[in-house]
N, CA, C and O atoms as a GROMACS GRO file, in nm:
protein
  344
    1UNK      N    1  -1.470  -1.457  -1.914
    1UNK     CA    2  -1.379  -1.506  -1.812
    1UNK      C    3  -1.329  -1.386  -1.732
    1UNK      O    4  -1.290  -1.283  -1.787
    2UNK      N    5  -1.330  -1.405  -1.601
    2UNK     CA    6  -1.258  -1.284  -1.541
    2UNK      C    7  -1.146  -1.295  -1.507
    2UNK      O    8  -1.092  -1.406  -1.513
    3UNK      N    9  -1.092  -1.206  -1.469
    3UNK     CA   10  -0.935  -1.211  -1.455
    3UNK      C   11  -0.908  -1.168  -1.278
    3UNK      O   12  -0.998  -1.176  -1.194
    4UNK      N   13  -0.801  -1.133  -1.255
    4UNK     CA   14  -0.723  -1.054  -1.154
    4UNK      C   15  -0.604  -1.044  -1.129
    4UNK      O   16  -0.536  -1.142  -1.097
    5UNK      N   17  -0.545  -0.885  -1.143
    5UNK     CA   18  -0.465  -0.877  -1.202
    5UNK      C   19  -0.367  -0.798  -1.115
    5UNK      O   20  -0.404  -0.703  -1.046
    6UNK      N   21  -0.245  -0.839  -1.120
    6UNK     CA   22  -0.142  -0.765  -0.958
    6UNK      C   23   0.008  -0.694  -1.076
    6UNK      O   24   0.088  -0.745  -1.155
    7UNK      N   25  -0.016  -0.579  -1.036
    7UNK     CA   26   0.113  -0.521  -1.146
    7UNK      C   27   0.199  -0.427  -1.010
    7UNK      O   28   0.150  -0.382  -0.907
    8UNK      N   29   0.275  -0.423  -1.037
    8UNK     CA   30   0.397  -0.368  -0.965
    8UNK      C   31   0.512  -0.270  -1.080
    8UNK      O   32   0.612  -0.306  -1.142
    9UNK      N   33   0.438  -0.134  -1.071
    9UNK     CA   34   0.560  -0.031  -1.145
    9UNK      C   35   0.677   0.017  -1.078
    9UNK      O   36   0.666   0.084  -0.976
   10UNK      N   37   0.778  -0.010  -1.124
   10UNK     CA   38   0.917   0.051  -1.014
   10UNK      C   39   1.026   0.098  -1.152
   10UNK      O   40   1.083   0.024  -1.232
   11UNK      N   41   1.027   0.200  -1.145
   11UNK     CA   42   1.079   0.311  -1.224
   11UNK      C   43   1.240   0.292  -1.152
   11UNK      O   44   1.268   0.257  -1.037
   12UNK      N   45   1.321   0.323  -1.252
   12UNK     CA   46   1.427   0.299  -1.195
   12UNK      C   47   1.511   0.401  -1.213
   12UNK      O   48   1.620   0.376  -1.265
   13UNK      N   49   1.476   0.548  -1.171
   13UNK     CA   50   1.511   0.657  -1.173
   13UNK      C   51   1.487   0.741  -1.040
   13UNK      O   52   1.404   0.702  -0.958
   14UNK      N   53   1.560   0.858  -1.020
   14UNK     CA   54   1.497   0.968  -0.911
   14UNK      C   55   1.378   0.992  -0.932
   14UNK      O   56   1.328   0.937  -1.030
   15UNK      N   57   1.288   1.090  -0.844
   15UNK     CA   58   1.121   1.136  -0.887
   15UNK      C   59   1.064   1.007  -0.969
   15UNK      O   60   1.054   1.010  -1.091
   16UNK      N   61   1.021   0.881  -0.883
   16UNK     CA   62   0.996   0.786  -0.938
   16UNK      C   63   0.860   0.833  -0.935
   16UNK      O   64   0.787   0.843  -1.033
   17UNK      N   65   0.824   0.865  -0.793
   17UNK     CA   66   0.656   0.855  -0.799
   17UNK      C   67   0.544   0.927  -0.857
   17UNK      O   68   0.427   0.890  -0.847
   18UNK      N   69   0.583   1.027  -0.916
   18UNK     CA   70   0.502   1.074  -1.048
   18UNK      C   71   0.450   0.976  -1.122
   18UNK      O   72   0.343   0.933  -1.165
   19UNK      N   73   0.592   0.953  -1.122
   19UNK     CA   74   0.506   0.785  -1.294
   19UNK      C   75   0.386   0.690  -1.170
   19UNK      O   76   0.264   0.699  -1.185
   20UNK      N   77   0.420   0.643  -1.108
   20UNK     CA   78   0.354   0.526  -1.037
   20UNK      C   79   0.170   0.612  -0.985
   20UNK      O   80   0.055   0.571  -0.975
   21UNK      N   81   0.223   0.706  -0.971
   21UNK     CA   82   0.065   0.792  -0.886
   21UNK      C   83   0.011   0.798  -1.041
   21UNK      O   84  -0.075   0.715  -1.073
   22UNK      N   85   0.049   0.871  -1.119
   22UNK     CA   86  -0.018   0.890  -1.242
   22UNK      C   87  -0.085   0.788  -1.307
   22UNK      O   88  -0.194   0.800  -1.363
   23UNK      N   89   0.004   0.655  -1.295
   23UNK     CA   90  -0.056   0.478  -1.328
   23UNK      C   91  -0.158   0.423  -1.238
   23UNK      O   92  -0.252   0.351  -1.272
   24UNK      N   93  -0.141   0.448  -1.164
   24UNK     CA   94  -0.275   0.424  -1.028
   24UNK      C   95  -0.354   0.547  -1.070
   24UNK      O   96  -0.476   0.528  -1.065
   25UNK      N   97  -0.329   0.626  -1.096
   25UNK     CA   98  -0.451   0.693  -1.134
   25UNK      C   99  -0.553   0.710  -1.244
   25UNK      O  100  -0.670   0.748  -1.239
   26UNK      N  101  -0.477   0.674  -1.340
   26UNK     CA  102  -0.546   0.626  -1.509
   26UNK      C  103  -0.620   0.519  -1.481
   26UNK      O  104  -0.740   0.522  -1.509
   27UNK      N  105  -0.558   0.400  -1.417
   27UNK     CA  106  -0.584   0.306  -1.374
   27UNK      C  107  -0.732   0.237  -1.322
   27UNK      O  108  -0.792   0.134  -1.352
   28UNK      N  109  -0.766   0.374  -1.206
   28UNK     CA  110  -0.871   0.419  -1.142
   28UNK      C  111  -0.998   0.424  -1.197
   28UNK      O  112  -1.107   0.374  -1.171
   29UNK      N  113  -0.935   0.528  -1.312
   29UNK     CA  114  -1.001   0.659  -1.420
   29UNK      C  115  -1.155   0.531  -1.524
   29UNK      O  116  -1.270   0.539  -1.566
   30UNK      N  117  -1.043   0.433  -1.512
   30UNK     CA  118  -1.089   0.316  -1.657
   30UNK      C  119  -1.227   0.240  -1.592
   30UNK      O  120  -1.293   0.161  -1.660
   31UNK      N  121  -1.255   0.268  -1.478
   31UNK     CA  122  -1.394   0.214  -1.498
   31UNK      C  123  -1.382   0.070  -1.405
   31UNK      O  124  -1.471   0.026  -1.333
   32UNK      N  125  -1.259   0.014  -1.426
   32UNK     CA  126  -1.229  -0.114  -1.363
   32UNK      C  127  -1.244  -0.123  -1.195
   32UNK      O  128  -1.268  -0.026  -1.122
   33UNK      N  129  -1.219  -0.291  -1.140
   33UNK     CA  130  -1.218  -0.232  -0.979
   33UNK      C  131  -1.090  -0.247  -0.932
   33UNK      O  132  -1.035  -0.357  -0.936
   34UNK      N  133  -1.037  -0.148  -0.888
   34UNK     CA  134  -0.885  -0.127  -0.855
   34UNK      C  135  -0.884  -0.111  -0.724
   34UNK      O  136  -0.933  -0.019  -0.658
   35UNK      N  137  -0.815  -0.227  -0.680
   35UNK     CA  138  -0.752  -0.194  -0.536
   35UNK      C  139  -0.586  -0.171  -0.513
   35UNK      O  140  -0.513  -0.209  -0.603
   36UNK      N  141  -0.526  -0.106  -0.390
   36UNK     CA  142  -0.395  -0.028  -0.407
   36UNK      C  143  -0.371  -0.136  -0.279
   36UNK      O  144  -0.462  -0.191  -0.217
   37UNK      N  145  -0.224  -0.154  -0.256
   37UNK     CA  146  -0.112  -0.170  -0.139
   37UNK      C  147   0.014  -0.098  -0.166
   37UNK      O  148   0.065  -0.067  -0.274
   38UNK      N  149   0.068  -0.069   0.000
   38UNK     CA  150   0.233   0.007  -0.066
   38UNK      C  151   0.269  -0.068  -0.147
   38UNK      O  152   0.344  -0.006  -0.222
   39UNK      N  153   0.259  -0.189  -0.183
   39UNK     CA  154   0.367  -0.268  -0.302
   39UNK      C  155   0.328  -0.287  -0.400
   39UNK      O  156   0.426  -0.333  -0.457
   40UNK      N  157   0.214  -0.286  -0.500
   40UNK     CA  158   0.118  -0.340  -0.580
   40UNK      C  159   0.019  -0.257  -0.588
   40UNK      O  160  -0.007  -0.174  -0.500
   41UNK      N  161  -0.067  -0.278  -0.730
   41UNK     CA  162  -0.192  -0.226  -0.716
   41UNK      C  163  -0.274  -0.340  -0.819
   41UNK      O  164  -0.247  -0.356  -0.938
   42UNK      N  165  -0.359  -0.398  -0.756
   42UNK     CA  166  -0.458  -0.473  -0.822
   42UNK      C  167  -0.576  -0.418  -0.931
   42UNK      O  168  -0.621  -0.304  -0.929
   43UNK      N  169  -0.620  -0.528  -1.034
   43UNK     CA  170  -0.747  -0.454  -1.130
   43UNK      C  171  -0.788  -0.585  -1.144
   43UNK      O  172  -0.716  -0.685  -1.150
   44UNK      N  173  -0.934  -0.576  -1.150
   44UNK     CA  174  -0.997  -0.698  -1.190
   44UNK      C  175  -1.145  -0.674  -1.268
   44UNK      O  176  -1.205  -0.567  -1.268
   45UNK      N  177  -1.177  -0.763  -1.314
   45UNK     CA  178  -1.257  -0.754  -1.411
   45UNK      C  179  -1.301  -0.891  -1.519
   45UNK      O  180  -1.286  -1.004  -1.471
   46UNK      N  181  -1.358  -0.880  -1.669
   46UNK     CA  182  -1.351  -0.954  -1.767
   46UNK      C  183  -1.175  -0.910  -1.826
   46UNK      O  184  -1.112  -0.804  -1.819
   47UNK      N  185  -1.145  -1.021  -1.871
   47UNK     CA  186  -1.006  -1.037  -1.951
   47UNK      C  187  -1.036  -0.963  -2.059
   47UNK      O  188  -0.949  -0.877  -2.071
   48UNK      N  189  -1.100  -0.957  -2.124
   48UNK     CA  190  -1.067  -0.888  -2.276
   48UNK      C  191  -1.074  -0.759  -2.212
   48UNK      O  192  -0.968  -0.697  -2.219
   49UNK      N  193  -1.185  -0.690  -2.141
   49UNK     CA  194  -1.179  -0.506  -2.128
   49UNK      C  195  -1.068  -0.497  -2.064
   49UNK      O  196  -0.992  -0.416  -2.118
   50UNK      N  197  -1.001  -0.575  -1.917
   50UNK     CA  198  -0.927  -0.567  -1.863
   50UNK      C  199  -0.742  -0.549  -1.956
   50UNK      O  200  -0.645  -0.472  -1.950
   51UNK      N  201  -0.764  -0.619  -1.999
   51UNK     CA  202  -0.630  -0.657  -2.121
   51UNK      C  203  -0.638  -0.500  -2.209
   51UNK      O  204  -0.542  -0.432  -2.246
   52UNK      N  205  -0.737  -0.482  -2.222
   52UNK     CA  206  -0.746  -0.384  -2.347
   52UNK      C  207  -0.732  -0.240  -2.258
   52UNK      O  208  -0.704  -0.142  -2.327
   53UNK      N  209  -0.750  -0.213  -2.099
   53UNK     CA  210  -0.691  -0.070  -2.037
   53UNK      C  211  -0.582  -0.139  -2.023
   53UNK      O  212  -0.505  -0.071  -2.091
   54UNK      N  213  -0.504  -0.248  -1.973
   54UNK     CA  214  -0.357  -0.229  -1.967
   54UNK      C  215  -0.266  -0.228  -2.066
   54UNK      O  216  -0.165  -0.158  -2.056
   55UNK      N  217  -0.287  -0.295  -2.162
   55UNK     CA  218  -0.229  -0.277  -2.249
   55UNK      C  219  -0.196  -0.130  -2.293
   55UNK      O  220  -0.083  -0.087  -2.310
   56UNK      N  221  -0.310  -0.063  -2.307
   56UNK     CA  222  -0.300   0.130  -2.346
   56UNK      C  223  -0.202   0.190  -2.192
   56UNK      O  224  -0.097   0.253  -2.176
   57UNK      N  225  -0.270   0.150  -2.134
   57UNK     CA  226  -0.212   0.198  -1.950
   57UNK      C  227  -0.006   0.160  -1.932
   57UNK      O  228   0.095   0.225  -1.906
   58UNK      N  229  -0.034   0.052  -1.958
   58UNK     CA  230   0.148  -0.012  -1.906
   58UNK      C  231   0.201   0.060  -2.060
   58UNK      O  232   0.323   0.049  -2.078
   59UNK      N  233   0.138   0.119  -2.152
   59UNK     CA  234   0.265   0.140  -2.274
   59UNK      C  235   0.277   0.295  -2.248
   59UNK      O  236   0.370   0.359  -2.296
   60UNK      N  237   0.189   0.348  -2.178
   60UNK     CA  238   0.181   0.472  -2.133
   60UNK      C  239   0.288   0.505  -2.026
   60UNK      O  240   0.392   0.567  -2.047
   61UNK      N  241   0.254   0.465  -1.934
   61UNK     CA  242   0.353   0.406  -1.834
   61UNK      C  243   0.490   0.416  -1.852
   61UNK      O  244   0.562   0.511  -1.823
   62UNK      N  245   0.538   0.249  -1.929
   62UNK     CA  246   0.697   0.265  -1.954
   62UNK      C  247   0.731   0.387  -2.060
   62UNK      O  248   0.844   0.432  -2.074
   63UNK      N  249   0.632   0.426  -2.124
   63UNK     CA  250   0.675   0.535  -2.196
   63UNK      C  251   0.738   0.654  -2.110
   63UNK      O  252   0.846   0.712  -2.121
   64UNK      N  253   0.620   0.673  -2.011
   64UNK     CA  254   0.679   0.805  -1.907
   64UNK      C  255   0.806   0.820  -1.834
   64UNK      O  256   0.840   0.918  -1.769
   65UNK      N  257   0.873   0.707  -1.853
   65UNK     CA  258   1.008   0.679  -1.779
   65UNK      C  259   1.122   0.643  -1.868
   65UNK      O  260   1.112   0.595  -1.980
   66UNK      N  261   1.257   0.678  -1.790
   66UNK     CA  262   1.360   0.613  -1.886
   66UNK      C  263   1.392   0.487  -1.849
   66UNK      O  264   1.439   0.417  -1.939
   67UNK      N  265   1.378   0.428  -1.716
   67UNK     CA  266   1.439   0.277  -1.720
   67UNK      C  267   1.302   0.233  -1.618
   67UNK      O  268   1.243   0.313  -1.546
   68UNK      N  269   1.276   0.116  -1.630
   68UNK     CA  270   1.194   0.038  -1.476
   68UNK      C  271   1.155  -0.081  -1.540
   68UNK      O  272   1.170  -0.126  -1.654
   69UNK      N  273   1.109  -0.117  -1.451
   69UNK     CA  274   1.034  -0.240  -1.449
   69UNK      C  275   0.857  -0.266  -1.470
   69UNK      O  276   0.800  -0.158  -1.484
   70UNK      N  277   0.802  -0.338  -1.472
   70UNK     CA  278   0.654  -0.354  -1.469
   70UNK      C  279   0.668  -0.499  -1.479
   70UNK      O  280   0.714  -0.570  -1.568
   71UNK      N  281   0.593  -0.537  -1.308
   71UNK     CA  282   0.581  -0.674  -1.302
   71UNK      C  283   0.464  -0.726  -1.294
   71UNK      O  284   0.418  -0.693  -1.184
   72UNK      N  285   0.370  -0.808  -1.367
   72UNK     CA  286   0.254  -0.812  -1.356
   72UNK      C  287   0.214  -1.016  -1.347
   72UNK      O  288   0.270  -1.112  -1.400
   73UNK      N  289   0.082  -1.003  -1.243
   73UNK     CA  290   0.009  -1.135  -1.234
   73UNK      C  291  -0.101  -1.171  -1.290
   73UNK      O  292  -0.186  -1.091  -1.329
   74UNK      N  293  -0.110  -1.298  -1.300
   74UNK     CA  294  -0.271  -1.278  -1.391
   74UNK      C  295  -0.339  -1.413  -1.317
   74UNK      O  296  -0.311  -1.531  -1.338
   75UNK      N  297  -0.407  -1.375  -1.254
   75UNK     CA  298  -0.473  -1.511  -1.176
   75UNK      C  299  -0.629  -1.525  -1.243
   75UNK      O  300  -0.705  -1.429  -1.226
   76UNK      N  301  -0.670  -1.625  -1.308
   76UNK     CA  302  -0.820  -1.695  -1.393
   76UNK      C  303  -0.895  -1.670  -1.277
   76UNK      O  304  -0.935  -1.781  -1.243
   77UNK      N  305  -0.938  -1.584  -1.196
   77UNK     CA  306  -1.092  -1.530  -1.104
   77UNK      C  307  -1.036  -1.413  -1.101
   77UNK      O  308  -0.928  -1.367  -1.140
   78UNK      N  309  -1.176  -1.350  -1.019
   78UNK     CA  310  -1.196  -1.230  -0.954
   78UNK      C  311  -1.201  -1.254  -0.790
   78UNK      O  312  -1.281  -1.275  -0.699
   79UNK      N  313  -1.078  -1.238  -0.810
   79UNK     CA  314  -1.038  -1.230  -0.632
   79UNK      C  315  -1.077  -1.089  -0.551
   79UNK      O  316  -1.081  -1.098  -0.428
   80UNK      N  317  -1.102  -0.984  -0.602
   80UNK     CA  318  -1.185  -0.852  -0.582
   80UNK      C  319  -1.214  -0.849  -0.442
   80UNK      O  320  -1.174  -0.762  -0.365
   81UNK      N  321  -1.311  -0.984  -0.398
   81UNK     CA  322  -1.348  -1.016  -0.266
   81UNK      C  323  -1.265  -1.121  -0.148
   81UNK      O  324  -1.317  -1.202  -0.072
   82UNK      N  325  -1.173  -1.100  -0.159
   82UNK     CA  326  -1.114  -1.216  -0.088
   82UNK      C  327  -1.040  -1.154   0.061
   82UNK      O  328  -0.948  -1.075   0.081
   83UNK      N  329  -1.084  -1.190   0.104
   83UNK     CA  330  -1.078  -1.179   0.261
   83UNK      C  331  -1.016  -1.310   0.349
   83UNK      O  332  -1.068  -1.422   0.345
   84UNK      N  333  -0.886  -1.275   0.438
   84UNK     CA  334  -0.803  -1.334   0.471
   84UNK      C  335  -0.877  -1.412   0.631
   84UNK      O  336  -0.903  -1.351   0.734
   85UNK      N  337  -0.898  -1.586   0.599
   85UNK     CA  338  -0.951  -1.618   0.702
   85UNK      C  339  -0.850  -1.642   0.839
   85UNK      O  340  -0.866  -1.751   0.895
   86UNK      N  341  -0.756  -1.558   0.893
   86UNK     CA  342  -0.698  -1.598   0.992
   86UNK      C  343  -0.723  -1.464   1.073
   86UNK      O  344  -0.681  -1.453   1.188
   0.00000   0.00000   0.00000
């Protein structure tokens, strides 16, 4: 089954963006297909490999910080290709 997956890190400290560049960048690193927006960064894939870098990735993550958030989506396809018909 594939997945697609929308996570949003927001650190809730000064020098936030260390943590967030470093998470988009592991992120990258894993082989998966990762797309970025200023607000979000998407990963998509099969659910189990997918599940199994975030899981290691987001504990990494809130680890690197003292307070934030991590908001994440999980939509049943691979939206990877989806292109806005208007």
């Amino acid at each position: 089954m594939n997945i697609s997956v929308e996570l949003t890190l927001t650190p809730l400290q000064d020098n936030f963006e260390p943590a967030i560049i470093n998470f988009i960048k592991k992120l990258r690193a894993s082989g998966l297909t990762v797309l970025e927006n200023p607000l979000s960064t998407q990963v998509f894939g099969e659910y189990d490999t997918v599940l199994k870098v975030l899981q290691e990735e987001m504990k990494t993550a809130l680890e690197a910080i003292d307070k934030g958030l991590l908001y994440i989506k999980i939509v049943k396809s691979d939206r990877s290709d989806y292109e806005p018909h208007f």
